[in-house]
C-alpha positions, 0 to 999 in steps of 0.5 A: 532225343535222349534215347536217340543219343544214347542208342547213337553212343551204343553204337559208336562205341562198339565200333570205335571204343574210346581210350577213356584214360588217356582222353578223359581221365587223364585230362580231367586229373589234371583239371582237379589238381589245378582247381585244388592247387588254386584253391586249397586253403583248407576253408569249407568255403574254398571247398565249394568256390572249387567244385562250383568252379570245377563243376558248374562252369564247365556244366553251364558252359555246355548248357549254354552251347546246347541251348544255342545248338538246340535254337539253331537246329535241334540235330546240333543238339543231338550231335552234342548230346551224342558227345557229352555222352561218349565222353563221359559215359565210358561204356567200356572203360571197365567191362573190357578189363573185366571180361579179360580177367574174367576169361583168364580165371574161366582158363585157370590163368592166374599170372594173366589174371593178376598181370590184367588185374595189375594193369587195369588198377595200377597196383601190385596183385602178386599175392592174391589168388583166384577169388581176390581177384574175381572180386 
């Protein structure tokens, strides 16, 4: 079944690519921030009460749904599956802003680069040349 979802995801994505920033990222930054603003205390102990918090429940929350799916019908659990894996997945949240820069250096254009580059990280890349960037 595991196959199956992931060759299901394949598919879906190239057909339909996922705004993984604005869908995933986003959402779950600020996730991280309520955890960590309700239970930053500086202890060790409030460190991991967070990522049982932020990580586990969520974890076992889906766990739970997909054992309820997989004993009403085990397509329900596929189905999940097919969507836990869309979403965290994130096929192309990095190949796409690769193949552009990559293309734009391939074409010796270096402003496109950067400006790709810039956008893609969020920082400024006017000082760096051709081989900063292709790392």
């Amino acid at each position: 079944m595991s196959l199956l979802s992931l060759i299901a995801v394949f598919l879906i994505e190239q057909l339909q690519p996922l705004d993984y920033r604005r869908i995933v990222a986003e959402p779950l930054g600020a996730w991280a921030d309520f955890v960590e603003s309700q239970f930053n205390a500086g202890a060790y102990r409030h460190g991991v009460l967070a990522w049982c918090l932020a990580v586990l429940l969520p974890v076992g929350v889906v766990g739970g749904i997909y054992a309820a799916l997989y004993a009403l019908n085990p397509i329900f659990a596929l189905l999940l599956n097919v969507g836990v894996l869309y979403l965290t997945m994130g096929f192309r949240q990095f190949s796409h802003h690769y193949t552009e820069i990559q293309l734009a250096l391939r074409e010796e254009d270096l402003p496109r680069a950067r400006q790709l580059l810039e956008t893609w990280q969020g920082r400024s890349a006017y000082n760096l040349g051709s081989s900063d960037i292709a790392r």
